[in-house]
MDTraj code that builds the backbone (N, CA, C; nanometers):
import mdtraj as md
import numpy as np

residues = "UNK UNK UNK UNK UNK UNK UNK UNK UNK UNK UNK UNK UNK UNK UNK UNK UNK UNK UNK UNK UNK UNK UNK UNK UNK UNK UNK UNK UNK UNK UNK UNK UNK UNK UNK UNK UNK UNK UNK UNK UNK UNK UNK UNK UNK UNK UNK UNK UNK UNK UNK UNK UNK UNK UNK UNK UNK UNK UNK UNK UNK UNK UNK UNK UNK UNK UNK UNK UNK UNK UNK UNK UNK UNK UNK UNK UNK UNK UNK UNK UNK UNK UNK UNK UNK UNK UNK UNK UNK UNK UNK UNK UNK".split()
xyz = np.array([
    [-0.4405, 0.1379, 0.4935],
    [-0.3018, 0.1627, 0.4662],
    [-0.2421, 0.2392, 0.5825],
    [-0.1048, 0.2275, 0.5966],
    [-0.0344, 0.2765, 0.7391],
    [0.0385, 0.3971, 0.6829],
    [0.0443, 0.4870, 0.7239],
    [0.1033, 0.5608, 0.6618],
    [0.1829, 0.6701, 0.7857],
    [0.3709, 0.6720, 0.7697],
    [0.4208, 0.6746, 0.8786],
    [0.5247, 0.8157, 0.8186],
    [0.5297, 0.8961, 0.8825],
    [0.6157, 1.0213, 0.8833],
    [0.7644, 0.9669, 0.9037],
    [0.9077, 0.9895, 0.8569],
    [1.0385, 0.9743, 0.8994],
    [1.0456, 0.9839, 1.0655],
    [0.9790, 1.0918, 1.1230],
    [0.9548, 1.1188, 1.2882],
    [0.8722, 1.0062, 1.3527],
    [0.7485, 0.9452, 1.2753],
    [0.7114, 0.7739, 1.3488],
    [0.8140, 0.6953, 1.3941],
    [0.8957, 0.6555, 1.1890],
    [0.9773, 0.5906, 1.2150],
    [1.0475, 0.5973, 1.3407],
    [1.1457, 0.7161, 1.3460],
    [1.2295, 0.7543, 1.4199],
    [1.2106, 0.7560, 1.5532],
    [1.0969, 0.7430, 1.6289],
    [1.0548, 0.7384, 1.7403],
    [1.0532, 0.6100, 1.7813],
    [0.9733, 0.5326, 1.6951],
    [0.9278, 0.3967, 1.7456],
    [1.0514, 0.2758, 1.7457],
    [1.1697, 0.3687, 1.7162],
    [1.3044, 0.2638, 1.7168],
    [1.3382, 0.2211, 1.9007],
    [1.3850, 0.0742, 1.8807],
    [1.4547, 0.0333, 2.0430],
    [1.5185, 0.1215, 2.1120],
    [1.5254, 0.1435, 2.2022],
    [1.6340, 0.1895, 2.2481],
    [1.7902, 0.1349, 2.2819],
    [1.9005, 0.1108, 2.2222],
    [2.0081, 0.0063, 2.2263],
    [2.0752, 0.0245, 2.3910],
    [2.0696, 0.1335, 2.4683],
    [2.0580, 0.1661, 2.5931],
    [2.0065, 0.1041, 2.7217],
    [1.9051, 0.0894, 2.7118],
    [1.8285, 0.0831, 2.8232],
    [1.7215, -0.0584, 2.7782],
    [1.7335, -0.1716, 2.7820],
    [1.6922, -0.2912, 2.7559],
    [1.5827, -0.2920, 2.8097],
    [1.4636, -0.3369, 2.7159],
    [1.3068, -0.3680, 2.8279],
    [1.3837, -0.5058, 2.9125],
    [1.2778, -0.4994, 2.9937],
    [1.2501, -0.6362, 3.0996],
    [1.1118, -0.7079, 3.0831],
    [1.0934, -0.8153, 3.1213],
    [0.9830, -0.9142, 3.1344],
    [0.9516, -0.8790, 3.2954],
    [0.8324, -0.9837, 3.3417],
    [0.7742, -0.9233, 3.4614],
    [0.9264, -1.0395, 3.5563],
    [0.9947, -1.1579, 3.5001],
    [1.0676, -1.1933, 3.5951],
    [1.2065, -1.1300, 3.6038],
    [1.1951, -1.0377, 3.5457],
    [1.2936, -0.8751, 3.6405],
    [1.4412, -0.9484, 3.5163],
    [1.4203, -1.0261, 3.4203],
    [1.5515, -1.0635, 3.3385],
    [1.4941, -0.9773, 3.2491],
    [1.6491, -0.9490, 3.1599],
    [1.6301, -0.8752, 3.0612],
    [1.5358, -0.9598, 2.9362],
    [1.4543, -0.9081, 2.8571],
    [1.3778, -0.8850, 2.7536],
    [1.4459, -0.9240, 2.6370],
    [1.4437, -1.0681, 2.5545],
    [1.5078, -1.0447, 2.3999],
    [1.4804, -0.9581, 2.3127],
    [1.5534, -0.9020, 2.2551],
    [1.4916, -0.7833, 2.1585],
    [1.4095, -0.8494, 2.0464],
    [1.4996, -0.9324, 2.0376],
    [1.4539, -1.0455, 1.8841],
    [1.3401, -1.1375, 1.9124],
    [1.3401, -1.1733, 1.9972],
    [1.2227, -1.2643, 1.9735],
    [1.0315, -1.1902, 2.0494],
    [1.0352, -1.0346, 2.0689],
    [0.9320, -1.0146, 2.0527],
    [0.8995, -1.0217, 2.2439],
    [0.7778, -1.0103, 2.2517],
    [0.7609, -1.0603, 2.4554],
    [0.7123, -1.1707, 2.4481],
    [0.6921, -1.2787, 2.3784],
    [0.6131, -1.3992, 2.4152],
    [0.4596, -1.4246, 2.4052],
    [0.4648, -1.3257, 2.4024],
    [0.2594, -1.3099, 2.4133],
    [0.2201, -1.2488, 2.2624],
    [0.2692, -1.1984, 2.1782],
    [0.1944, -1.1760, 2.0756],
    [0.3710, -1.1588, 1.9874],
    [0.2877, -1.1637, 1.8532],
    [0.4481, -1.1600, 1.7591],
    [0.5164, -1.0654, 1.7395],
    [0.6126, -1.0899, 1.6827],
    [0.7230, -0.9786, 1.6658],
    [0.7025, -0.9289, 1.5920],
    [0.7700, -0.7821, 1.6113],
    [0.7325, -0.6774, 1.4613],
    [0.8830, -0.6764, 1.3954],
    [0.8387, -0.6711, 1.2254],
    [0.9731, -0.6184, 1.1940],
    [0.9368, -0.5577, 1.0571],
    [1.0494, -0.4040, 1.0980],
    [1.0048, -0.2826, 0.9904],
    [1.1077, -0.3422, 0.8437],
    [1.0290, -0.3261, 0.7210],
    [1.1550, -0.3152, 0.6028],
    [1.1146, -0.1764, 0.5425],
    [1.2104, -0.1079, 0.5118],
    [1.2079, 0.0199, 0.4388],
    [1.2867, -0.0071, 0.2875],
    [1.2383, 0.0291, 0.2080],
    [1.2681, 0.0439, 0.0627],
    [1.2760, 0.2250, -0.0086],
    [1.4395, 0.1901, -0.0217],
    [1.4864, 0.3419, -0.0637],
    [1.5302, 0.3031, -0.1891],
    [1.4608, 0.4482, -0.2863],
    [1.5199, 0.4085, -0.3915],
    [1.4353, 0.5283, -0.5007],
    [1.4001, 0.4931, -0.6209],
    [1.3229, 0.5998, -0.7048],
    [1.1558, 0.5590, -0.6974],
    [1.1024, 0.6506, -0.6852],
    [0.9440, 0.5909, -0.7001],
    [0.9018, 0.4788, -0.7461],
    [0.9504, 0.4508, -0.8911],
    [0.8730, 0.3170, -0.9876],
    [0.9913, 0.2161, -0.9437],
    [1.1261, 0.2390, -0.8817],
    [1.1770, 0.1106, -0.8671],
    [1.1431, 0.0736, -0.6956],
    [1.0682, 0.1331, -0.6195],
    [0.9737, 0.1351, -0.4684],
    [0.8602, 0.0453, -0.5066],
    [0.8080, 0.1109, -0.6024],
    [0.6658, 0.0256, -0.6268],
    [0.6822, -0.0847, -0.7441],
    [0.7927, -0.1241, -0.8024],
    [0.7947, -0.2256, -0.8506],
    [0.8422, -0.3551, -0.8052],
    [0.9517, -0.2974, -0.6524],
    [0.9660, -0.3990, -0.5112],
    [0.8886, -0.4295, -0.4898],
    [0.7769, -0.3075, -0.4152],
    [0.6528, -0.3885, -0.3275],
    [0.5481, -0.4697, -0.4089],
    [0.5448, -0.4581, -0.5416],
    [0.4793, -0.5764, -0.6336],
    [0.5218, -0.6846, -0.6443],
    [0.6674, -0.7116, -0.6742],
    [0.7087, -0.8649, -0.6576],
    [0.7021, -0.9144, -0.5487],
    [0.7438, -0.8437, -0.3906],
    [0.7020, -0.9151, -0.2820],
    [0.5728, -0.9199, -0.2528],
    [0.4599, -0.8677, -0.3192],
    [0.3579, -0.9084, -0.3235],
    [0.2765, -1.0701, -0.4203],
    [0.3463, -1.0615, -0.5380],
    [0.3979, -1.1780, -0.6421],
    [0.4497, -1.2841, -0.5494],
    [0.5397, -1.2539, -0.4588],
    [0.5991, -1.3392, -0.4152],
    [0.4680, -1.4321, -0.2928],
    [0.4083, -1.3423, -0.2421],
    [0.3141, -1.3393, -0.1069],
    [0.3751, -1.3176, 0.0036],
    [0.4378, -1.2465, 0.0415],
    [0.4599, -1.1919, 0.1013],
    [0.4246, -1.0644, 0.1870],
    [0.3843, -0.9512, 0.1136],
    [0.2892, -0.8868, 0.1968],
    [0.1848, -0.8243, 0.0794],
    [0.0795, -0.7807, 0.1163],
    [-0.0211, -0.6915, 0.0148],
    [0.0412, -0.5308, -0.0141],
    [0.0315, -0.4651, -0.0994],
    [0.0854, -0.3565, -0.1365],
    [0.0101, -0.2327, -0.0235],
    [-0.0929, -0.2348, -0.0144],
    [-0.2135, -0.1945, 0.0662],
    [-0.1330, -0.1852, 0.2247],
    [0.0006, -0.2601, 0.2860],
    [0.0170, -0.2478, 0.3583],
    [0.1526, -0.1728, 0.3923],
    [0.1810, -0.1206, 0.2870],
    [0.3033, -0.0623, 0.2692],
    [0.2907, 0.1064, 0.2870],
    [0.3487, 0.2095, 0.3694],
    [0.3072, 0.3323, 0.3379],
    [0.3346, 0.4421, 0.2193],
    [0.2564, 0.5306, 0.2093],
    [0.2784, 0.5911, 0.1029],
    [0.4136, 0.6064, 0.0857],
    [0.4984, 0.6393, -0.0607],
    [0.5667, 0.6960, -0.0463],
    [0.6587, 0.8586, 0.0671],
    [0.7317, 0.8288, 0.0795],
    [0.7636, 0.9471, 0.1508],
    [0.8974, 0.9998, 0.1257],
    [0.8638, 1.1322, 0.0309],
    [1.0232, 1.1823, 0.0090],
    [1.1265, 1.1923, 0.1146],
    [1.3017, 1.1605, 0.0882],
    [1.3485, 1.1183, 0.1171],
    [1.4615, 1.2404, 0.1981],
    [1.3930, 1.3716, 0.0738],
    [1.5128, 1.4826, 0.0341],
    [1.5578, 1.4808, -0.0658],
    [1.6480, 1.3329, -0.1241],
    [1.7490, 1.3601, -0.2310],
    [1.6314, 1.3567, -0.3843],
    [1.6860, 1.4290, -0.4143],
    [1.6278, 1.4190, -0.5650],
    [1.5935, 1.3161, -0.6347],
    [1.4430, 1.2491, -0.5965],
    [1.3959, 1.1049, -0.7225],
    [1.4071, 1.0618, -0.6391],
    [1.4183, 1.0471, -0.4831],
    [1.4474, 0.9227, -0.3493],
    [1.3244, 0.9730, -0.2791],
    [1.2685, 0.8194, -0.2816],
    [1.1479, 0.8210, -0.1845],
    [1.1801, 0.6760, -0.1042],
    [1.0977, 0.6881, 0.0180],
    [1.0665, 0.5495, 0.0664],
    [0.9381, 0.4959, 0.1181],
    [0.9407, 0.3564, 0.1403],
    [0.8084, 0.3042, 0.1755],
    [0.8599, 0.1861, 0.3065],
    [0.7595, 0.2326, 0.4123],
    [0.8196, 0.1507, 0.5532],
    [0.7244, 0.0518, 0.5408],
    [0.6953, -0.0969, 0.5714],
    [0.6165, -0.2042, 0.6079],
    [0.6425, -0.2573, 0.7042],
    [0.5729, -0.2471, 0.8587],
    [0.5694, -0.3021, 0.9317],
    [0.5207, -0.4287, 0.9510],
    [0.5593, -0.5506, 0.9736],
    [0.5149, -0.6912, 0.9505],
    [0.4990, -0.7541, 1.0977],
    [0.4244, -0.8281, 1.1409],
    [0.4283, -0.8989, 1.2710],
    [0.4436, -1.0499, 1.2209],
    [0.5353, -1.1119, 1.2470],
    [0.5910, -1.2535, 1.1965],
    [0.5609, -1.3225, 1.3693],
    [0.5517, -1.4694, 1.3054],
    [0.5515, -1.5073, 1.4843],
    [0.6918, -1.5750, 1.5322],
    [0.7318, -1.5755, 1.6444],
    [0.8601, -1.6417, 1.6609],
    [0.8768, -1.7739, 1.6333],
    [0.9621, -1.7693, 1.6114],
    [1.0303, -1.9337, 1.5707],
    [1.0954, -2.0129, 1.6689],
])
top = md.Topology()
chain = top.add_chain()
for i, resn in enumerate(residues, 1):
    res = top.add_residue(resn, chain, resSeq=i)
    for name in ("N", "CA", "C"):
        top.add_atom(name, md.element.get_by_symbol(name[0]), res)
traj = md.Trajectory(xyz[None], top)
């Protein structure tokens, strides 16, 4: 199981600034990943504990991802608000 602090999150975001590059010196799609291995993409689910873990069961129902890959809950602050981040690597299309 992955289990990611608000400060992971918050770090491991793009920068909307300063665009990666590829080695032929053009800018980098954000969206489609570098070409060589797949793209990641985070979903976060905010909400109350049992309605968090009763999401990540139907998209598990659904097949979509295993629950096992979702991180612990992580309070949110607000009172009864937690969340759960899933990082997914999909391949480009």
């Amino acid at each position: 199981m992955i289990t990611l602090s608000i400060a992971d999150a918050a770090a491991s975001t793009v920068s909307a600034t300063q665009p990666s590059t590829i080695s032929s010196g053009r800018p980098a799609d954000p969206n489609s990943g570098n070409g060589r291995e797949p793209a990641k993409i985070r979903h976060m689910l905010f909400g109350t504990p049992g309605t968090v873990q009763s999401t990540i069961l139907q998209l598990h129902q659904l097949g979509y991802a295993e629950p096992n890959d979702w991180s612990r809950p992580i309070s949110t602050g607000r009172p009864g608000e937690v969340m759960a981040i899933l990082t997914k690597r999909v391949s480009n299309l």
